[in-house]
C-alpha positions as YAML, in Angstrom:
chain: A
units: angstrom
residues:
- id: 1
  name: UNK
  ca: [26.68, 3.58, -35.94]
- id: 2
  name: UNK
  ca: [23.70, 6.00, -36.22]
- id: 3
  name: UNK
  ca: [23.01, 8.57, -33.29]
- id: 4
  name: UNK
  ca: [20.77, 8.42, -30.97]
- id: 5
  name: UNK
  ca: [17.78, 11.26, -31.84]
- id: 6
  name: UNK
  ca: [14.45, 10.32, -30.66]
- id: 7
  name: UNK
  ca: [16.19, 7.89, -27.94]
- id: 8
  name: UNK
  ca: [16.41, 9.59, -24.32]
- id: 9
  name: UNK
  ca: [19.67, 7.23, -23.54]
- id: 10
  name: UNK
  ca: [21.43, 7.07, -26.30]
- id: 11
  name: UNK
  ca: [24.37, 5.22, -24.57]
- id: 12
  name: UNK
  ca: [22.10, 2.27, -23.56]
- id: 13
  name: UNK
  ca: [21.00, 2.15, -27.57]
- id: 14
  name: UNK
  ca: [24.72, 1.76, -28.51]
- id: 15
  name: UNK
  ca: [24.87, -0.86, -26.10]
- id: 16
  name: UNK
  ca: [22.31, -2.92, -27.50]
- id: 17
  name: UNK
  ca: [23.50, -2.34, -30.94]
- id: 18
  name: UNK
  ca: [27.18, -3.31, -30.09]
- id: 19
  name: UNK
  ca: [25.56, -6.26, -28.19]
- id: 20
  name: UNK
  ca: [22.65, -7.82, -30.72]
- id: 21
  name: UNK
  ca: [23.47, -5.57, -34.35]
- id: 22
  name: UNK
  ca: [19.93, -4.08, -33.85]
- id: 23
  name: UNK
  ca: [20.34, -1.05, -36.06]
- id: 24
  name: UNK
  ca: [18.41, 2.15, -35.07]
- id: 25
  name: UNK
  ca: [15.73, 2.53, -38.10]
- id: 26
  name: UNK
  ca: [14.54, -0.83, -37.15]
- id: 27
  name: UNK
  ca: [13.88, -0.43, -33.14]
- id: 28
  name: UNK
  ca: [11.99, 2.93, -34.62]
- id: 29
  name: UNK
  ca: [9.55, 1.07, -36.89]
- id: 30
  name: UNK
  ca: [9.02, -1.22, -34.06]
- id: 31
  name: UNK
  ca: [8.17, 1.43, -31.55]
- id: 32
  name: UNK
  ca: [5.99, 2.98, -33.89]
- id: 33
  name: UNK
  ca: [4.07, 0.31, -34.85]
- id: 34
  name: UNK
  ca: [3.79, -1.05, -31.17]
- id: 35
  name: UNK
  ca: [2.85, 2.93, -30.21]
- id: 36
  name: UNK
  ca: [0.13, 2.68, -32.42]
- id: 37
  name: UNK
  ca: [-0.96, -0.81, -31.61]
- id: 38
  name: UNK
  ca: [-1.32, 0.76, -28.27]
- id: 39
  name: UNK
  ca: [-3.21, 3.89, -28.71]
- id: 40
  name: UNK
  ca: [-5.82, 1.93, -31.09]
- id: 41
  name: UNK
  ca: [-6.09, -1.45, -28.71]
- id: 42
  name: UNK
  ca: [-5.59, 0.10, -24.83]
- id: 43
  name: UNK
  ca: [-8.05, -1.17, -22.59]
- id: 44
  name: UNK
  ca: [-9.97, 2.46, -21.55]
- id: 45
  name: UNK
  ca: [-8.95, 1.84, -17.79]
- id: 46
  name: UNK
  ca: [-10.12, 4.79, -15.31]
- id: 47
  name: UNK
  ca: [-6.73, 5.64, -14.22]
- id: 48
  name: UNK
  ca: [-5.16, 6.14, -18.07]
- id: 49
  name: UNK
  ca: [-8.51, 9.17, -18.69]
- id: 50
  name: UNK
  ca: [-5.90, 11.02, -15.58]
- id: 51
  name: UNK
  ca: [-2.51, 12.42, -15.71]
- id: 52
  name: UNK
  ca: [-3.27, 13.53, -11.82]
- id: 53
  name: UNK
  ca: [0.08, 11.49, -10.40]
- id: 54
  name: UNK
  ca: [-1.35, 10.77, -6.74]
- id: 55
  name: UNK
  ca: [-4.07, 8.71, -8.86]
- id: 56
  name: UNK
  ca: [-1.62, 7.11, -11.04]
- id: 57
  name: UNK
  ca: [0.28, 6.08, -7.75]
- id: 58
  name: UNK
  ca: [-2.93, 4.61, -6.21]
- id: 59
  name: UNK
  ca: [-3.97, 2.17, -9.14]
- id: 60
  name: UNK
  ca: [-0.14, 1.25, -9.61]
- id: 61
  name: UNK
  ca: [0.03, 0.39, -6.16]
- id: 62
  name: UNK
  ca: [-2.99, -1.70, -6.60]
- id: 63
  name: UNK
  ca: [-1.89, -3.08, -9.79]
- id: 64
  name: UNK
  ca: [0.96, -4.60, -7.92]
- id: 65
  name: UNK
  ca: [0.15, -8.66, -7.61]
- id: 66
  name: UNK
  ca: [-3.93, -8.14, -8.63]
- id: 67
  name: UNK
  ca: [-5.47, -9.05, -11.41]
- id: 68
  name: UNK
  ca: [-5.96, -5.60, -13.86]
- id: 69
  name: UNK
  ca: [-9.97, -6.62, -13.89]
- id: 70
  name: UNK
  ca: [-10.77, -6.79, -9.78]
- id: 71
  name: UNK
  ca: [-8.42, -3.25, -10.23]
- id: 72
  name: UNK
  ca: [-10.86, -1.76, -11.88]
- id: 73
  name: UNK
  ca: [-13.80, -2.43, -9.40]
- id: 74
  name: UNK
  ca: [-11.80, -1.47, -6.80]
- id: 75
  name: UNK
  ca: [-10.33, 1.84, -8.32]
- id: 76
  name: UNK
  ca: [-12.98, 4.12, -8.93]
- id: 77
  name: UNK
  ca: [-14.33, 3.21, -4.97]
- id: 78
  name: UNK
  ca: [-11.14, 4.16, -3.56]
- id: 79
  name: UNK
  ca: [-10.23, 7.38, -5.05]
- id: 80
  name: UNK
  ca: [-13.86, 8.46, -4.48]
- id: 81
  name: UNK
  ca: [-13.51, 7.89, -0.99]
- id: 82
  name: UNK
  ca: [-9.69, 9.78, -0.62]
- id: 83
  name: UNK
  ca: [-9.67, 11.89, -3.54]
- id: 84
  name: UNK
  ca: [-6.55, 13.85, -2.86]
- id: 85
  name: UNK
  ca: [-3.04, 12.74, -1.43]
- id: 86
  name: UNK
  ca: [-4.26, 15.22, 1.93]
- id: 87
  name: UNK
  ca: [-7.58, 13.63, 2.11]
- id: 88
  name: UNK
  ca: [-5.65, 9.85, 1.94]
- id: 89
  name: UNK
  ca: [-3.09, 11.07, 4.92]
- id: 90
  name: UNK
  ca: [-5.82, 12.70, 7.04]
- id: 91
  name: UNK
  ca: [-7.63, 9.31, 7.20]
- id: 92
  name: UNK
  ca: [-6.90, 6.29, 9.51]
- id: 93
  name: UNK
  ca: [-5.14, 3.07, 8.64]
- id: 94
  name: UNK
  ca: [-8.85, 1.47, 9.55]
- id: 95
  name: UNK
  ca: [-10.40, 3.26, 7.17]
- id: 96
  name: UNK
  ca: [-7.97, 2.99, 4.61]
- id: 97
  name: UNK
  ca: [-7.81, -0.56, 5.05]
- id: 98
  name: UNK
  ca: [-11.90, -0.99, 4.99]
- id: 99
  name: UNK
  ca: [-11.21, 0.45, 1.55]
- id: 100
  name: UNK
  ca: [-8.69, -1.98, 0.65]
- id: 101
  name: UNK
  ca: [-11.49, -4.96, 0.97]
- id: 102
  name: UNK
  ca: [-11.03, -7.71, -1.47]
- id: 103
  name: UNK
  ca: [-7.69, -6.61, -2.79]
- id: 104
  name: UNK
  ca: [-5.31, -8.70, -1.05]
- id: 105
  name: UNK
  ca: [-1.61, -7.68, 0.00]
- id: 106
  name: UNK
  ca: [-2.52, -4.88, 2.70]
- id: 107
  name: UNK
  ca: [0.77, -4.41, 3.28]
- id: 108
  name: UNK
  ca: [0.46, -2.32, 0.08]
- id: 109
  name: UNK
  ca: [-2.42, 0.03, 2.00]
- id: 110
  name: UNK
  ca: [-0.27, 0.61, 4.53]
- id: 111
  name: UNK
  ca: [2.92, 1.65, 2.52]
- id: 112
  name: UNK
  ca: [0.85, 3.89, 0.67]
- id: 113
  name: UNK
  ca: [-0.66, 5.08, 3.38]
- id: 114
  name: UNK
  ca: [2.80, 5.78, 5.53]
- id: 115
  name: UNK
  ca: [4.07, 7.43, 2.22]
- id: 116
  name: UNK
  ca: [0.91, 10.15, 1.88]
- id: 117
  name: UNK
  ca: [1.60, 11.06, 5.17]
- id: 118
  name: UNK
  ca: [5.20, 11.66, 4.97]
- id: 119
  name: UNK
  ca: [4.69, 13.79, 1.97]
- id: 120
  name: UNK
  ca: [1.95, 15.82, 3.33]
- id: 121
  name: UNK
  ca: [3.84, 16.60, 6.36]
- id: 122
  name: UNK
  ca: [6.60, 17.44, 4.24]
- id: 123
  name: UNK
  ca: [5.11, 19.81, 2.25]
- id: 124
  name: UNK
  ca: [4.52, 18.20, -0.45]
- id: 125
  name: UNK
  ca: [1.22, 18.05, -2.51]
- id: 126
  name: UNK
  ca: [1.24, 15.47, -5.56]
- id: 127
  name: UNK
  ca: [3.98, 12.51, -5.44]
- id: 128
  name: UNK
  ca: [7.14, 13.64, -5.88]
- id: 129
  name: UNK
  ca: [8.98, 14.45, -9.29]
- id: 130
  name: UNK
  ca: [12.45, 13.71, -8.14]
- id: 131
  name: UNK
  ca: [13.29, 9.52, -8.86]
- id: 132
  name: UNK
  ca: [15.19, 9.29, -6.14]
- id: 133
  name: UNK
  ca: [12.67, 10.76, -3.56]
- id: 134
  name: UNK
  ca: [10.36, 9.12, -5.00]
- id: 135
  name: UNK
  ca: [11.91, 5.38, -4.03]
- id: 136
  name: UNK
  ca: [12.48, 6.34, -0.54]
- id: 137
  name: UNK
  ca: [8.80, 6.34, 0.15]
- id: 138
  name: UNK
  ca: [7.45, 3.04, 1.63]
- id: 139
  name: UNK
  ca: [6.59, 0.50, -0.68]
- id: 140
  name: UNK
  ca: [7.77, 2.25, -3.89]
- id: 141
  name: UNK
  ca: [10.45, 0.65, -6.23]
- id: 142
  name: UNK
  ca: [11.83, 1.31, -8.98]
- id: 143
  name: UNK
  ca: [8.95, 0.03, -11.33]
- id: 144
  name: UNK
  ca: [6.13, 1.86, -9.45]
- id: 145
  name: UNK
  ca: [8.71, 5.01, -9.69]
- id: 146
  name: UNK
  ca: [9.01, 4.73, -13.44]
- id: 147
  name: UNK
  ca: [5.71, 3.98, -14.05]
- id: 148
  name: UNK
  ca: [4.38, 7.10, -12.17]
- id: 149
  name: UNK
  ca: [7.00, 9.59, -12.94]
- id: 150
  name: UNK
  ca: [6.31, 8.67, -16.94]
- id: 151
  name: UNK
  ca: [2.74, 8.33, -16.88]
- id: 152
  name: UNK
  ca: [1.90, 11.66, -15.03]
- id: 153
  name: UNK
  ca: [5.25, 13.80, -15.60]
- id: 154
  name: UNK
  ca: [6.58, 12.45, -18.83]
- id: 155
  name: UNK
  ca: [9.69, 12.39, -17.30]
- id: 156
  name: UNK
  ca: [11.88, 9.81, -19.54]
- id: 157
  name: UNK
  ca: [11.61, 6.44, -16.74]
- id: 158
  name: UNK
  ca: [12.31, 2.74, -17.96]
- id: 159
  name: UNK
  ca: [9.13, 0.77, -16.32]
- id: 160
  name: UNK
  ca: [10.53, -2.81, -15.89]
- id: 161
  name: UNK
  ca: [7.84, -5.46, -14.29]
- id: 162
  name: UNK
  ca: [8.42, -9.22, -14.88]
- id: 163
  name: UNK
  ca: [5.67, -8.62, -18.30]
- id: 164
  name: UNK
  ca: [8.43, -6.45, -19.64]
- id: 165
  name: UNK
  ca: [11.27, -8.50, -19.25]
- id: 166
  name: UNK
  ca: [9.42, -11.08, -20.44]
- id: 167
  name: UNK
  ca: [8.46, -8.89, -23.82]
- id: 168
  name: UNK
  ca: [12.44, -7.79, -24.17]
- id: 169
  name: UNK
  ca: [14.33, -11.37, -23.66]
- id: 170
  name: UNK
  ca: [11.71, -12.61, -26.94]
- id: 171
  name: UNK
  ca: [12.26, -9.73, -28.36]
- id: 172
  name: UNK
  ca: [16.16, -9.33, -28.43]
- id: 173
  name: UNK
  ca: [16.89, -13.57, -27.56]
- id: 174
  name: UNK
  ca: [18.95, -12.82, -24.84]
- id: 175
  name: UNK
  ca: [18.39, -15.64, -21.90]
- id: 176
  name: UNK
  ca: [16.55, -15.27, -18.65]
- id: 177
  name: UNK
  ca: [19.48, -15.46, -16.87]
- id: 178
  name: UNK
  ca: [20.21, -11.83, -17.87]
- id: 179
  name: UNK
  ca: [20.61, -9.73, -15.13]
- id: 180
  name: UNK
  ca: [18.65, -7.02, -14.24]
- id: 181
  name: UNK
  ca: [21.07, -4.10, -15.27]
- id: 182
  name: UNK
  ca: [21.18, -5.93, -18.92]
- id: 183
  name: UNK
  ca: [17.25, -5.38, -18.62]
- id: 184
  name: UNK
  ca: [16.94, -2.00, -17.68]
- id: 185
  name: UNK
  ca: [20.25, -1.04, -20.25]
- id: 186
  name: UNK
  ca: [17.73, -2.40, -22.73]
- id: 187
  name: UNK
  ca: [14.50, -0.87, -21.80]
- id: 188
  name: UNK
  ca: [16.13, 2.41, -21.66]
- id: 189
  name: UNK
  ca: [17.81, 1.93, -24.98]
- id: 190
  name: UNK
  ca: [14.18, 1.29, -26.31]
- id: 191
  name: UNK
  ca: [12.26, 4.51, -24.18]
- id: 192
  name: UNK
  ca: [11.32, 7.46, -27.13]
- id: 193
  name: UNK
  ca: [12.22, 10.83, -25.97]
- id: 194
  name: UNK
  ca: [7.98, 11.48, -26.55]
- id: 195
  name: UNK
  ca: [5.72, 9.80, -24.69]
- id: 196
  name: UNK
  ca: [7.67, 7.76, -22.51]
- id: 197
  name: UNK
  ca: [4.23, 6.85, -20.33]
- id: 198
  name: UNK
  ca: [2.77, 6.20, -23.31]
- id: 199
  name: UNK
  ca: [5.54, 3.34, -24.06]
- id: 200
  name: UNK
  ca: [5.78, 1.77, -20.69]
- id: 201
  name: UNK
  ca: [1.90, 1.07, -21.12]
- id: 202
  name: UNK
  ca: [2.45, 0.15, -24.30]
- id: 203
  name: UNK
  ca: [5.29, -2.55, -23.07]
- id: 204
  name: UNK
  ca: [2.56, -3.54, -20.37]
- id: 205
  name: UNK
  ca: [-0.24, -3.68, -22.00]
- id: 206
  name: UNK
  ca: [1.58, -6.38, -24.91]
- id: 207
  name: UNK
  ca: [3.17, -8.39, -22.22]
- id: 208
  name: UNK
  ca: [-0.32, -8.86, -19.81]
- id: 209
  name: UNK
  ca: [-2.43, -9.78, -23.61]
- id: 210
  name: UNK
  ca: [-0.44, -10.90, -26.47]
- id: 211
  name: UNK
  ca: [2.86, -11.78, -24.89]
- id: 212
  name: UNK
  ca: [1.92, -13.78, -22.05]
- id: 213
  name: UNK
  ca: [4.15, -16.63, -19.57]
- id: 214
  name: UNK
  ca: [1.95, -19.14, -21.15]
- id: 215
  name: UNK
  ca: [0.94, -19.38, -24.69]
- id: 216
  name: UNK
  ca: [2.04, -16.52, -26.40]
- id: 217
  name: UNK
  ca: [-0.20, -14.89, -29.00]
- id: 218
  name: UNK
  ca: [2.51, -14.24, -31.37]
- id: 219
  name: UNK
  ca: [0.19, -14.69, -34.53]
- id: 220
  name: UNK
  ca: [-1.56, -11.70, -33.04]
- id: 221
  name: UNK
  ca: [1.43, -9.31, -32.11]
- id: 222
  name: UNK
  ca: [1.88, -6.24, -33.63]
- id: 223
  name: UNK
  ca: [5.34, -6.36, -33.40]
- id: 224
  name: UNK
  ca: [6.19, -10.09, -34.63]
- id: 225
  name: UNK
  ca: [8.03, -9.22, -37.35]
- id: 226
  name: UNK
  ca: [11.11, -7.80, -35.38]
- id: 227
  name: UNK
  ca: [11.15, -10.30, -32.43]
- id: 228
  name: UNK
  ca: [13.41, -13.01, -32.41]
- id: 229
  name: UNK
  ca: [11.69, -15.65, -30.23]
- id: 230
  name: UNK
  ca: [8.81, -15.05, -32.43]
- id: 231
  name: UNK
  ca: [10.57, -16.97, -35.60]
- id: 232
  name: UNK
  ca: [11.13, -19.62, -32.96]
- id: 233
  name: UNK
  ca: [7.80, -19.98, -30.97]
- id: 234
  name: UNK
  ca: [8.98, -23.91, -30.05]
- id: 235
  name: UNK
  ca: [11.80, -22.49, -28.01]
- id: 236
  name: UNK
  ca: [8.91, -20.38, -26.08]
- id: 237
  name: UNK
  ca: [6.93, -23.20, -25.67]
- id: 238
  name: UNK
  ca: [10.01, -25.65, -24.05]
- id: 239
  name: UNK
  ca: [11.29, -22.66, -21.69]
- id: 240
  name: UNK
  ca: [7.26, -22.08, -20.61]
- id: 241
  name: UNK
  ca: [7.15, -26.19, -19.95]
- id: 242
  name: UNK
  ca: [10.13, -26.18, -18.07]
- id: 243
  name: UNK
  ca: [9.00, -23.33, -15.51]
- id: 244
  name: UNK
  ca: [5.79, -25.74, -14.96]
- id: 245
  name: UNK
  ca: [6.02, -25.12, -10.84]
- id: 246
  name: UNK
  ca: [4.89, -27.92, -8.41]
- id: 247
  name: UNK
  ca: [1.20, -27.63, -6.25]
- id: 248
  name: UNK
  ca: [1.34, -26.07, -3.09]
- id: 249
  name: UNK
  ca: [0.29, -27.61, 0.26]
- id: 250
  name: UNK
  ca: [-3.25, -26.73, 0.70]
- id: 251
  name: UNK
  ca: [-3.78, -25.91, 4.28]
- id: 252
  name: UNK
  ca: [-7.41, -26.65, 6.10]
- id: 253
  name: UNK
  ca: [-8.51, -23.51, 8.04]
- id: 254
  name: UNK
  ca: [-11.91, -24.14, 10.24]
- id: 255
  name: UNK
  ca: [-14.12, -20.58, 10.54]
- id: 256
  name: UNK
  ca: [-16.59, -19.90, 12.81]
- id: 257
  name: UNK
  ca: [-19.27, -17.27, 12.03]
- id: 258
  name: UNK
  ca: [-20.50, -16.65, 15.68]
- id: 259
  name: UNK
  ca: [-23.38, -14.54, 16.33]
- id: 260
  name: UNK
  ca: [-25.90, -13.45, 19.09]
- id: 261
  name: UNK
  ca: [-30.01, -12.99, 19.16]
- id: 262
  name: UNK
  ca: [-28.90, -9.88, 17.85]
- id: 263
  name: UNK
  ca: [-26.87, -10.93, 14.74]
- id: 264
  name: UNK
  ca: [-23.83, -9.55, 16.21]
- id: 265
  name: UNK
  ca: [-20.49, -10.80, 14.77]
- id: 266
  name: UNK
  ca: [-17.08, -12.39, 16.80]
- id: 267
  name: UNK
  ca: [-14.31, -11.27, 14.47]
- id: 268
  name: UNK
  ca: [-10.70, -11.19, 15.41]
- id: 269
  name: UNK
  ca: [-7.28, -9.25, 14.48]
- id: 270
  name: UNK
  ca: [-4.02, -10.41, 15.00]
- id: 271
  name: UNK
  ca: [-4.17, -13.96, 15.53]
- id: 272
  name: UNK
  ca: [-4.11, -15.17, 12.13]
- id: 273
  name: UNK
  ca: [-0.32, -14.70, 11.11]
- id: 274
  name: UNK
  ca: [-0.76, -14.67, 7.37]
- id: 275
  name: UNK
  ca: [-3.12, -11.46, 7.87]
- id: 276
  name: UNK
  ca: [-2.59, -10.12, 11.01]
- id: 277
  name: UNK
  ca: [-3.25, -6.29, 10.35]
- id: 278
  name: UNK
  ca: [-7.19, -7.47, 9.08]
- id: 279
  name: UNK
  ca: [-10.24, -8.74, 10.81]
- id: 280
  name: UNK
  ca: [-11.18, -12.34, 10.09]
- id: 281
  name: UNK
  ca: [-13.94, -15.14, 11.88]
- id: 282
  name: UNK
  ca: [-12.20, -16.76, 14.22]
- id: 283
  name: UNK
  ca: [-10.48, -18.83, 12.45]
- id: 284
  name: UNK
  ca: [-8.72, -22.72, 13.41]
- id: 285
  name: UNK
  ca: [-5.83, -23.99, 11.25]
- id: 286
  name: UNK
  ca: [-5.59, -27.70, 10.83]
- id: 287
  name: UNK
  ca: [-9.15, -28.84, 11.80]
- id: 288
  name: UNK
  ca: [-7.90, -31.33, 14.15]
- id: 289
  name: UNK
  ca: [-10.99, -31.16, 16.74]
- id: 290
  name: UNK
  ca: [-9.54, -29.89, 19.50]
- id: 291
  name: UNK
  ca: [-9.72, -25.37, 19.43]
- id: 292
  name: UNK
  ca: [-10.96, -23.40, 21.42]
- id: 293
  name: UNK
  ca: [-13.98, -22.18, 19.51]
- id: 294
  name: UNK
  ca: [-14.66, -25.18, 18.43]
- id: 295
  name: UNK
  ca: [-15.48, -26.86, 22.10]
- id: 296
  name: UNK
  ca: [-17.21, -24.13, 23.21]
- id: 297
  name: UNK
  ca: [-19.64, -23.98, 20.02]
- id: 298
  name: UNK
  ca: [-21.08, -28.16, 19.67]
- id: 299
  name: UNK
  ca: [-23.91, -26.76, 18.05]
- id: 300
  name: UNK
  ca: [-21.87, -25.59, 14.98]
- id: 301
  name: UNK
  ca: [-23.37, -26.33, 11.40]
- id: 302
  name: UNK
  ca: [-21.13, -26.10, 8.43]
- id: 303
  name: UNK
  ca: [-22.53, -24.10, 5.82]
- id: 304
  name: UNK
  ca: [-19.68, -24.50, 2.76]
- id: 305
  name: UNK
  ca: [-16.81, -24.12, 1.88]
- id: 306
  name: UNK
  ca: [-14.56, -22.19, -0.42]
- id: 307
  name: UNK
  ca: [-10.47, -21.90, -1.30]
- id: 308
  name: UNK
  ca: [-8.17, -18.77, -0.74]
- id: 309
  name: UNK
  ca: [-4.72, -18.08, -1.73]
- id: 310
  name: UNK
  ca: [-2.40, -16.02, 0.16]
- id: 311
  name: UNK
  ca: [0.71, -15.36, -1.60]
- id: 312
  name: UNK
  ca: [1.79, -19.09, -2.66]
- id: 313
  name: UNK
  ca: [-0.17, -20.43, 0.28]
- id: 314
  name: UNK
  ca: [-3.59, -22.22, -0.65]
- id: 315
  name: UNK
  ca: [-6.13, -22.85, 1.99]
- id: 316
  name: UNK
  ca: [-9.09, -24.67, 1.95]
- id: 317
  name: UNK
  ca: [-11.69, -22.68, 4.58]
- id: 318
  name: UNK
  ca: [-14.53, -24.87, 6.03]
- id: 319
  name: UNK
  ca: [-16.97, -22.31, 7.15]
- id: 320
  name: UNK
  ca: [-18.95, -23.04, 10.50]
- id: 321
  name: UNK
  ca: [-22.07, -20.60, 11.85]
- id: 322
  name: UNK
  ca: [-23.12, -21.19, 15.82]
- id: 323
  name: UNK
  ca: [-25.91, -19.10, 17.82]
- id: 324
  name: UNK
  ca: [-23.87, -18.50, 20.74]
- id: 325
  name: UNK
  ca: [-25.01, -18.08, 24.21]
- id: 326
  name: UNK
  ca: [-23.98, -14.38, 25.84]
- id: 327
  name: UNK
  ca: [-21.79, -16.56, 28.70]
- id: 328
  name: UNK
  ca: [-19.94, -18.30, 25.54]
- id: 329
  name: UNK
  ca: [-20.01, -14.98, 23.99]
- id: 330
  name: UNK
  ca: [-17.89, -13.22, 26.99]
- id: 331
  name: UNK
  ca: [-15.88, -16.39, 27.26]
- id: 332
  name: UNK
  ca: [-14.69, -16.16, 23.55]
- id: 333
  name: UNK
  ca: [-14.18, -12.53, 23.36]
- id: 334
  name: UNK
  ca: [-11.86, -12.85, 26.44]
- id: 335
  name: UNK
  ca: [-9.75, -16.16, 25.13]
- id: 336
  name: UNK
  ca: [-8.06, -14.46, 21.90]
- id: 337
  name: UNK
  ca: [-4.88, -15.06, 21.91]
- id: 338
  name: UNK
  ca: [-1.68, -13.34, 22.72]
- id: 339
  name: UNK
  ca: [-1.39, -10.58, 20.53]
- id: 340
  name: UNK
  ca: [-4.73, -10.85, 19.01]
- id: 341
  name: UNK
  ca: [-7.66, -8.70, 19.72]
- id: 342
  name: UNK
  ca: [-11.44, -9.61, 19.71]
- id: 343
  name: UNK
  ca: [-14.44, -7.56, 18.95]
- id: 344
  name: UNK
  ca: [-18.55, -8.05, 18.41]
- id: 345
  name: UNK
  ca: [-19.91, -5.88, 15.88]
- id: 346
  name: UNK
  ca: [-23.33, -5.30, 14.23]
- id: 347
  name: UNK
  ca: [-23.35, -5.44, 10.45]
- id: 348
  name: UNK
  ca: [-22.61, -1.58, 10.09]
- id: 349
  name: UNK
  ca: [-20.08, -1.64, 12.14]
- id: 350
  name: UNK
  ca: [-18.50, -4.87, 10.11]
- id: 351
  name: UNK
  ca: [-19.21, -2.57, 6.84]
- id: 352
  name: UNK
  ca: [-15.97, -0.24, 7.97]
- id: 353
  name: UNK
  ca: [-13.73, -2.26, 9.22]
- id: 354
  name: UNK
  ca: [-10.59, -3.09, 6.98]
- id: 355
  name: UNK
  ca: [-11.56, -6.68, 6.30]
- id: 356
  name: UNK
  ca: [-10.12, -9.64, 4.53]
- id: 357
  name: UNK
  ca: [-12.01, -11.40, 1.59]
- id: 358
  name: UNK
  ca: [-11.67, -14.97, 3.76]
- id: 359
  name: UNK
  ca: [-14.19, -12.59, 6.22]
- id: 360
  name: UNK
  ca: [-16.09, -11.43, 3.24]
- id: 361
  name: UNK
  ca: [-16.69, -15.11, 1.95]
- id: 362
  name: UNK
  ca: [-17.29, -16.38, 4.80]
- id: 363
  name: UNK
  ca: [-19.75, -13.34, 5.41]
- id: 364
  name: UNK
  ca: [-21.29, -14.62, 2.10]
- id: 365
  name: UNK
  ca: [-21.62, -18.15, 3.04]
- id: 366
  name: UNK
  ca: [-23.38, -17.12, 6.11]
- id: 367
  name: UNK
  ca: [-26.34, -15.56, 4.73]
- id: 368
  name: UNK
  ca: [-26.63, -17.68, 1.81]
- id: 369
  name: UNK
  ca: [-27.54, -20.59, 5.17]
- id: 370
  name: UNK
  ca: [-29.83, -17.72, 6.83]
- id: 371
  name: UNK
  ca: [-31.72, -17.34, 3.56]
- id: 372
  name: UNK
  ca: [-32.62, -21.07, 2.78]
- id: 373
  name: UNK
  ca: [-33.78, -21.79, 6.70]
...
């Protein structure tokens, strides 16, 4: 059995070779030629022109569970408004939340945001180089870890996502039922001792493009040649059919875009229990007839409609706008429900609050109906 050189964990390599008789010269062509597949084809994302790691952190924190493109939008806003890991911890969870608009899962705002102000009260200026530290802070696992500590330090990390594990059970024909030590024995046996960052993109970057869930593009893979589900693309295509999932409930949510002669805003926190840390319309779940809002605004008009997605909820949000009166106005604002908090805000003031996109559609819808009147 060859050694190791050029692997950083060369005991995981003789695993894999005991395991699938992969010999060594072959996993180096293919890490070549997928290196340079990479470095040609990588999508010039603002967060890969920076090796600064609290920036590295912030789009891998965003990257979590949204969609690379709406990322990218989002990025370049955020860092421009908290620049530094001191300038992120110095601001408040409204503000970092405001920022957060139209990025879904605020939980992940408000892990990051807990974790730059441990570290900066620690001492500590840049996230941490130590692995272990680094997974004690709130909402960092061992992906994010890898991914930052490789990207921005080099440091030799195994990044394993669900794209990756994806890309190594075609790759060696090992089964999904694998467990999760088999996958990261594997992705370390595979991780050069150069570049690791540049590898854990690379893995990324094949598994989000070319070897997708559905409908691999394995005429178009680099790396083909040395896969094994590649020589068998039927066996691909019955495991993706069987993980066909069934539709979710979609769930009818009533909002109600109430405003004064002013064009003042109701908006609530708290009350809504898939996004209680946001401000939202007040919103009705069911659209049975019978809320609170509802009886006290008869004059409603609907002005659309649109769907949302939270997690694997799906709702279907009618959207309702009402003039209201300033005796409804105090009556509303002083029904919200236990828990909840409610607020009337001017358009500027809306502009900096840490809103949900349901609020931001809805927002849209309104003065789409203002315009054509």
């Amino acid at each position: 059995m060859s050694n190791g050189r050029g692997f950083t964990h060369p005991a995981s390599v003789q695993l894999l070779q005991k395991e699938s008789s992969v010999c060594l010269a072959r996993l180096r062509r293919m890490r070549r030629r997928l290196l340079r597949w990479y470095r040609t084809n990588a999508r010039p994302w603002p967060w890969r022109a920076t090796r600064d790691s609290y920036r590295i952190w912030v789009a891998e924190v965003m990257l979590q569970q949204t969609r690379v493109e709406v990322v990218a939008k989002a990025y370049a806003a955020f860092v421009h408004r908290f620049p530094t890991l001191e300038a992120l911890a110095s601001a408040s969870e409204e503000e970092v939340l405001a920022a957060w608009s139209g990025l879904g899962y605020y939980s992940r705002a408000r892990n990051l945001h807990r974790a730059a102000r441990w570290l900066v009260a620690h001492g500590h200026s840049a996230f941490p180089r130590d692995e272990a530290l680094a997974r004690q802070l709130p909402g960092v696992g061992a992906y994010t870890a890898a991914a930052v500590l490789s990207i921005a330090y080099g440091l030799p990390c195994a990044a394993i996502d669900a794209n990756v594990k994806r890309v190594l059970r075609r790759w060696t024909g090992h089964g999904a039922g694998a467990s999760d030590d088999r996958w990261r024995a594997v992705a370390r046996a595979l991780l050069p001792a150069r570049a690791p960052g540049d590898w854990n993109q690379a893995l990324m970057e094949l598994g989000q493009r070319v070897c997708t869930a559905q409908a691999p593009k394995c005429g178009a893979c680099p790396v083909a040649f040395y896969c094994e589900a590649a020589n068998n693309v039927g066996s691909i295509a019955r495991r993706t059919a069987s993980r066909q999932g069934t539709q979710a409930e979609v769930i009818l949510v009533d909002a109600f875009w109430v405003t004064d002669v002013g064009q003042r805003t109701i908006v609530e926190r708290g009350a809504f229990p898939f996004l209680r840390h946001l401000w939202l319309p007040l919103l009705e779940v069911g659209g049975n007839g019978t809320g609170a809002a509802r009886n006290h605004l008869p004059a409603r008009v609907c002005v659309g409609e649109f769907r949302h997605a939270i997690v694997r909820r799906r709702f279907r949000v009618r959207v309702f706008a009402a003039r209201a009166s300033q005796r409804t106005l105090r009556t509303l604002l002083a029904r919200a429900p236990a828990g909840a908090e409610r607020r009337l805000v001017t358009t500027d003031e809306l502009e900096r609050l840490g809103r949900s996109s349901i609020l931001l559609k809805a927002w849209h819808l309104w003065e789409r109906h203002q315009k054509s009147k």
